[in-house]
N, C-alpha and C positions, 0 to 999 in steps of 0.2 A: 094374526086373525084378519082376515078380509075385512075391508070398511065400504062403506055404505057406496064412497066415489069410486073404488075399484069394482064393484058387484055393474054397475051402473053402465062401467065403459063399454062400447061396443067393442067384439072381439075385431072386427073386420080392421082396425086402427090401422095396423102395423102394415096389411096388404097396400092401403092407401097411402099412408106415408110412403112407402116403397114406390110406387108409381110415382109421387110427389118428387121424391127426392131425386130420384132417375132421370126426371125431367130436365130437373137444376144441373144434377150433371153431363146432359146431351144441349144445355143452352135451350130449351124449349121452356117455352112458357104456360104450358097447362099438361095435366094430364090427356085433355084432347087431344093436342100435338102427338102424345107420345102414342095412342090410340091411332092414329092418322088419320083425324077430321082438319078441314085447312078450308079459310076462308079466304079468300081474294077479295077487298070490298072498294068498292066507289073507283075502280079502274078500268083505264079506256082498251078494249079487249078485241085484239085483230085478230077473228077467227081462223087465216087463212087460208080461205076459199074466196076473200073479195069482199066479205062482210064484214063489218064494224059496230061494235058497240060503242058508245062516247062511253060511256058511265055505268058501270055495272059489276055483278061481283061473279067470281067461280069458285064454286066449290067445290072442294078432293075430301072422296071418306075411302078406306083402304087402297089408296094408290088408283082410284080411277076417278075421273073428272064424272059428278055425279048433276051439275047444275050449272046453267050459263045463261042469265039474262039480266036483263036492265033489273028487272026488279027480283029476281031471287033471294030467299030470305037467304037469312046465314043461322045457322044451325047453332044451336044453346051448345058454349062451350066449345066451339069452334076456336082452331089456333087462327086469329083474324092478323091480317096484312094490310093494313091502309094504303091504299091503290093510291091516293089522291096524288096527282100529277106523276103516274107512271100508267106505263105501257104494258100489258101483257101479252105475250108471241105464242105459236106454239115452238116444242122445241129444236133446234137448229139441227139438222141431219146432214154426216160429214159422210161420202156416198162412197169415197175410197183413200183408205188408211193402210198402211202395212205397221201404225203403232199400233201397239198392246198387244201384237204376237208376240210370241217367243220361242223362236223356232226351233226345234229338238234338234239333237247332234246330227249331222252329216253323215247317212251311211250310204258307204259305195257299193251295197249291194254286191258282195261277189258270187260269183260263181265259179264252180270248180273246171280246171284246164278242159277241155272238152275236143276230141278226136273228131273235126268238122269230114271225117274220110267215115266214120260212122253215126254220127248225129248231124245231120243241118236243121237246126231251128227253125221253124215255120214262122217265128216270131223275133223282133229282138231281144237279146240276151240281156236281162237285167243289170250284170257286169257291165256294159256300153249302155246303159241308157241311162246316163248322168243328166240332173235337173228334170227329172222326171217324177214326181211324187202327188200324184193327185190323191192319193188318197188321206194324205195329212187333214187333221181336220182344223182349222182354226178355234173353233169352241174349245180342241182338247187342251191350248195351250193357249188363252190366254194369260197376259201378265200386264195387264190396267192398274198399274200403277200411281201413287199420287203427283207424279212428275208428269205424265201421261194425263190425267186427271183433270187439275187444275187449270192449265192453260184453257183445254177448252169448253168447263166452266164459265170461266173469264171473260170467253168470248161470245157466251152464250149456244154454243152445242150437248145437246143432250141424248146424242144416239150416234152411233157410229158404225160403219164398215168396216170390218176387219178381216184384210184380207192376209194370207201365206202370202209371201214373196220369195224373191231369189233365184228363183226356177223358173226353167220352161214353163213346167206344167206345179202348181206350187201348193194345189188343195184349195179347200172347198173355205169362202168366206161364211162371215158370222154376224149378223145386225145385233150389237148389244147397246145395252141404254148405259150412261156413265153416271147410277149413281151409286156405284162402289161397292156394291151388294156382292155375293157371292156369284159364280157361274150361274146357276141353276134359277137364282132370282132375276139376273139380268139380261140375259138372253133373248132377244124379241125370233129372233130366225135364227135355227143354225147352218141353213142349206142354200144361202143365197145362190151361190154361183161358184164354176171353176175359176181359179185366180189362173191367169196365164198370160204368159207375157216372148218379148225375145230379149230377154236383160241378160249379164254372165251370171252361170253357174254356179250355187255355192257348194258345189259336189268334185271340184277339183278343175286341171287345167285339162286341156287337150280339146279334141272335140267333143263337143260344137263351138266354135273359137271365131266363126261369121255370121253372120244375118241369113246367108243364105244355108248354112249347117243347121240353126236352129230353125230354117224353117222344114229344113228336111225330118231333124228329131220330130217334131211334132207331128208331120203327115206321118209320119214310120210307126209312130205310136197313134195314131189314131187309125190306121190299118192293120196294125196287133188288135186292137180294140175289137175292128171290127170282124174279126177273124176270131175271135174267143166267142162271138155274141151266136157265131154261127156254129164252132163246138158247142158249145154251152143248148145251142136249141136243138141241133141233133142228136146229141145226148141225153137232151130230158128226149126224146123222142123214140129215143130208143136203140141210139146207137151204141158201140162197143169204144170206141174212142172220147176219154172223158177230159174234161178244159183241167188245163192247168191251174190250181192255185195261187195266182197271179192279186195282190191285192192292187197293182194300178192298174190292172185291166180291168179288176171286178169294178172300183170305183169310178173307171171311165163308162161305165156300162147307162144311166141314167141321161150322163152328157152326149152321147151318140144316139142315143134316141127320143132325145129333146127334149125331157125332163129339166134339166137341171140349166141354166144358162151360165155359156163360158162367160166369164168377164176378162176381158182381153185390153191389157194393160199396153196402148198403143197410142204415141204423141204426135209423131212424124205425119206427113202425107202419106208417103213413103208407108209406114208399119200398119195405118189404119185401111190403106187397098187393101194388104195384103193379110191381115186381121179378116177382114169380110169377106176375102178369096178363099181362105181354110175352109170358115164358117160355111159358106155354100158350095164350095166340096164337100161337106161331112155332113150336110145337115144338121149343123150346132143350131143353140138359138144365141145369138150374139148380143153382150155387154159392152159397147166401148168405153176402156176408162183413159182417162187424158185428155185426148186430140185438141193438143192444143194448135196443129192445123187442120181440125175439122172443117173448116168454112172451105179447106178446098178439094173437100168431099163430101161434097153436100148432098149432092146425088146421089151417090151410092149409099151412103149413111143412109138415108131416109128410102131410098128402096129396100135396103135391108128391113128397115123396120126392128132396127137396134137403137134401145135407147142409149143416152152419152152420160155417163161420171165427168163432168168438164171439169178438169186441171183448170186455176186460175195465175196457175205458174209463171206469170207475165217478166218476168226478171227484172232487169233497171232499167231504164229507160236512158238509151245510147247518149251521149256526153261527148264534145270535144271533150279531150282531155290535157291540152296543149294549154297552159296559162295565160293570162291576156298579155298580150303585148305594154302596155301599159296601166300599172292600177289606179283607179279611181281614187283610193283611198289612201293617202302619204301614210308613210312611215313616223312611227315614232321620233322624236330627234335625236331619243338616247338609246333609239336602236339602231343594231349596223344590218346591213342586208345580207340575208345569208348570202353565200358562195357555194355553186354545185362543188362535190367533191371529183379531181380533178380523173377518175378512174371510172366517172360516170358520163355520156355522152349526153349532151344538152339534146331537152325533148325537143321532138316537132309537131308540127300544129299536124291534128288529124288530118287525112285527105277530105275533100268534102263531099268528094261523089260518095266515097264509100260512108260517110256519117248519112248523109241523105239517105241511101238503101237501108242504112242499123234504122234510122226512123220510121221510114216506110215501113218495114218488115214488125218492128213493135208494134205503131201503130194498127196494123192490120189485127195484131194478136189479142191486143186490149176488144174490139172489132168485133170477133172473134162468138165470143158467148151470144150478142147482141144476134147475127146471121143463123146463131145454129137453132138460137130458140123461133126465130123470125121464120126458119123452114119446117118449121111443125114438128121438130122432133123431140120428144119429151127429153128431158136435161132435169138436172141433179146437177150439186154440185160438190166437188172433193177437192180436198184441202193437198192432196199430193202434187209432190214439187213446191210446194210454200214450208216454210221455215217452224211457223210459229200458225196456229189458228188466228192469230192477232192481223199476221202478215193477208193472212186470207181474205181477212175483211176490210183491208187498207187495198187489195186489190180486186174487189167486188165493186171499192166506190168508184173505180176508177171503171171498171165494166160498165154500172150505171153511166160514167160521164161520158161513157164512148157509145152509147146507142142503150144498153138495155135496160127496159121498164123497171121502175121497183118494186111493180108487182108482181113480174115473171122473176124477178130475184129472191123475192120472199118466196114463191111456189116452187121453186127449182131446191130451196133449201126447208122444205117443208113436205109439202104433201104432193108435188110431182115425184119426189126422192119416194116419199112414202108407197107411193104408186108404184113406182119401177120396180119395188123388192116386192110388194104385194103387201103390203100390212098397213093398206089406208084404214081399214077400220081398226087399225088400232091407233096409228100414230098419225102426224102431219095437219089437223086443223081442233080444234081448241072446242071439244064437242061432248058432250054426255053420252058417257058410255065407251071413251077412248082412255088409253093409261095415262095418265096426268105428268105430264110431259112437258111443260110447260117453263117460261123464262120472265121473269118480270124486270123492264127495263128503266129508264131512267127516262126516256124519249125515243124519237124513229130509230131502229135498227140501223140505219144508213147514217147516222150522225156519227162522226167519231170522237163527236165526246159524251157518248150516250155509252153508259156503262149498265154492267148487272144487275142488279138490286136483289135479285133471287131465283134460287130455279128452284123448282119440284119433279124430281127424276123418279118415275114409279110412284108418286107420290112421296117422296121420302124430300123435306127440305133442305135445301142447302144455300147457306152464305157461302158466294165463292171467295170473300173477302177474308171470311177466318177458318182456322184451322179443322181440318173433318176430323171429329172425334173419332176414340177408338171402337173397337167392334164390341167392346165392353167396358163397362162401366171401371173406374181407376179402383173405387172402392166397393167393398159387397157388402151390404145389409142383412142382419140376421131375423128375418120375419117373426119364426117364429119367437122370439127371445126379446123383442124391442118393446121396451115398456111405454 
C-alpha cells in the first residue's frame, strides 16, 4: 500500500538524478556543465584583435561564446572557472597538418591495354597519372585520434588543417576543431583548398621520379582539366560529344575556375617560384604552405596576393661539433678517460667558413616569419616540419626573439588564420556570437612555463591534463525503475 511519503515524491526524481549522476561520471560539476552553460570569471581576457580585458568573465551556453565583458553577469548554475590569475586566448589555429588523415589504400587506377594505332587519348590515361587524386576528400577520412589529440591540447590548439598528402595533387583539406566529437559535430569547413605539393608519390615508383616530372604531371593534368571543362560546356550546349566520367577532372573543375584555392605545399625558394608559376598559368587562387625561404620571394609572394601557412621548421641551430680542446672541468680521480675505439677515426674540429654559412643560413630562417609578416602578407601559422605542437611553440619564441611582434604571433595563430580560410565570424577572436573556442592559460602564451589550464572546443570542456572520458557513460541508469 502506498504511503503518505511515496504519494508525495515528485515523479521527475529519477530524470534528475540521471543528469546528476552523468555529470559525476564525465568529472562535471553541475547539471549546468552537462547542459553546456560555462562560466569563465574574474579572468584577464585577450580578445585577439588587440583588445584586452584585465578582469572579466565569458560566458559559453550551447557551444557558443554568448557574453564577454568586465562586468557580465554569470548565469544561475553556470559550470563557473575562477579566472583569478589566468589568461584566456582564443583558440590556437594549426593552418597545415597532414595529422588525422588517414589516407585510403593506394589505387593504381588501371586501365585496359589500349591499341594507341586506334585510340589516342585527348587526355592523360589514368593508368600514368600516379599521385594524382584530387578528388579525395579529407572530411571522408578523418582519423583524430587521442595520440593526435592530446599533444595539441597541451599546447593549446583547438582547430586544425587537415590536409591529404603524399601526392601531387592529394584532395581537398578540412578545417576541424579538436574536441573529439564526431565528424559531422566537428567540422568548421570541409572545402578549404586543394592539397598539392612536389613530394614522392605514394602510388608507386617510376615516373614522376624529378622535380621537373612532377612539375610536368601537374601542368598535364591541369590541361586534362581544362580540356574536360570545355567538353563538359559544349556538351550541355548541345554538342554530340559527351566528357568522360573522369572523377579527378570533375574535382579539379571548381580549382580551375577559382573557386576553390590550391594550397601548395612549397618550402624551397626554388618550389615557391615555381608554386606561383603554375598558379598564374592556370589561373589557380594560390595557398602557400611552408616557405620556409619565403623571405626570398617576397615579391612575388605578395604580388600573387597568396596568403603563407609558415612552416616554423627552423631545425637546430648548427654546432661545432669537434670537442674542446681542453675541458674546463677535471675528471673525476677515480675515473679513467675514455679511449676512442681504435676502428674509429678521431674527430676534427668543424671547418669554420662552413659553421659560419650553417649560422648565417639559420639565422636568416628564424628571420624569416619576422620579413614575411613585415611585407603585408597575411600569414597563419602551421606546425608542419615540427615534431611535436610543443616543439612549435619552442620555435615561435625564438621567431619572436628574432624580429617578430607578439602581437602579429598571436594573429597569425588566431584570427589572421581564421581569415585566410574565411571563418572569421566564426572563429579567431574571443567575441559573442563565435563558437566557443577558446584556451585558458596559466600566463602570456609566449612563456614557456605558462601551461594549459583548460580549453572549451565547441563549447564542450576539456582538462588536457586528465583523461577524455568515454563517448558514454561506463555505467547505465534505469530511469524508469530508480526509486
Amino acid at each position: 500500500m502506498p504511503t503518505l511519503k511515496n504519494l508525495a515524491r515528485p515523479r521527475s526524481i529519477a530524470p534528475a538524478l540521471l543528469a546528476l549522476m552523468c555529470g559525476a561520471v564525465y568529472g562535471q560539476s553541475s547539471t549546468a556543465s552537462y547542459n553546456g552553460l560555462h562560466a569563465i570569471v574574474g579572468v584577464k581576457i585577450v580578445i585577439g584583435d588587440g583588445r584586452v580585458i584585465e578582469k572579466g568573465t565569458v560566458v559559453i551556453r550551447d557551444g557558443q561564446i554568448v557574453a564577454v565583458a568586465a562586468d557580465a553577469a554569470t548565469p544561475r548554475g553556470a559550470d563557473v572557472l575562477d579566472g583569478k590569475g589566468l589568461t584566456v586566448y582564443p583558440g590556437f589555429i594549426d593552418a597545415f597538418t597532414t595529422k588525422g588523415f588517414t589516407a585510403p589504400p593506394a589505387n593504381n587506377k588501371p586501365d585496359p591495354d589500349l591499341n594507341v594505332a586506334d585510340f589516342a587519348s585527348a587526355f592523360m590515361r589514368e593508368t600514368v597519372r600516379k599521385g594524382i587524386a584530387p578528388e579525395i576528400r579529407a572530411v571522408d577520412s578523418l582519423g583524430i585520434t587521442d595520440e593526435v589529440l592530446k599533444p595539441y591540447q597541451s599546447a593549446g590548439f583547438t582547430t586544425v588543417l587537415v590536409a591529404p598528402g603524399g601526392n601531387d595533387m592529394s584532395g581537398v583539406a578540412a578545417l576541424v576543431n579538436l574536441s573529439g566529437r564526431p565528424t559531422r559535430e566537428c567540422v568548421v569547413r570541409d572545402n578549404i583548398g586543394q592539397s598539392i605539393g612536389f613530394g614522392a608519390s605514394r602510388w608507386g615508383g617510376g615516373y614522376p621520379s624529378s622535380l621537373m616530372g612532377h612539375i610536368a604531371q601537374l601542368r598535364q593534368t591541369f590541361l586534362d582539366a581544362q580540356w574536360f571543362r570545355s567538353v563538359e560546356k559544349s556538351f550541355q550546349a548541345g554538342g554530340s560529344k559527351r566528357p568522360p566520367i573522369d572523377p579527378s577532372l570533375i574535382a579539379l573543375q571548381p580549382v580551375i575556375s577559382g573557386k576553390l584555392p590550391v594550397v601548395f605545399d612549397a618550402d624551397s625558394e626554388g618550389q615557391v617560384e615555381r608554386a606561383l608559376d603554375i598558379c598564374s598559368e592556370f589561373g589557380l587562387k594560390p595557398i602557400i604552405a611552408g616557405a620556409t625561404e619565403g623571405w626570398r620571394q617576397l615579391d612575388a609572394i605578395k604580388k600573387s596576393s597568396a596568403p603563407v601557412l609558415l612552416s616554423l621548421a627552423f631545425g637546430k641551430e648548427p654546432k661545432d661539433s669537434a670537442p674542446n680542446a681542453k675541458s674546463t672541468t677535471p675528471p673525476a680521480a677515480d675515473v679513467k678517460p675514455e679511449t676512442p675505439p681504435a676502428t674509429e677515426p678521431p674527430p676534427f674540429p668543424e671547418n669554420p667558413a662552413k659553421l659560419a654559412e650553417q649560422l648565417r643560413l639559420y639565422r636568416e630562417t628564424l628571420k624569416n616569419p619576422a620579413l614575411i609578416v613585415g611585407a603585408g602578407i597575411p600569414v597563419a601559422f602551421s606546425t608542419k616540419g615540427t615534431k611535436t605542437p610543443a616543439e612549435f611553440m619552442e620555435n615561435l619564441r625564438k621567431a619572436v626573439a628574432a624580429g617578430l611582434t607578439s602581437d602579429a604571433a598571436l594573429r597569425a595563430l588566431t584570427i589572421d588564420a581564421a581569415k585566410i580560410f574565411g571563418v572569421e565570424r566564426q572563429l579567431g577572436t574571443i567575441e559573442a556570437g563565435k563558437i566557443a573556442t577558446v584556451i585558458v592559460m596559466t600566463g602570456d602564451f609566449l612563456d614557456a612555463k605558462t601551461k594549459v589550464k583548460m580549453l572549451y572546443i565547441d563549447g564542450r570542456k576539456i582538462d588536457p591534463a586528465k583523461t577524455v572520458p568515454p563517448a558514454t557513460p561506463k555505467f547505465r541508469f534505469d530511469a524508469e525503475g530508480a526509486n
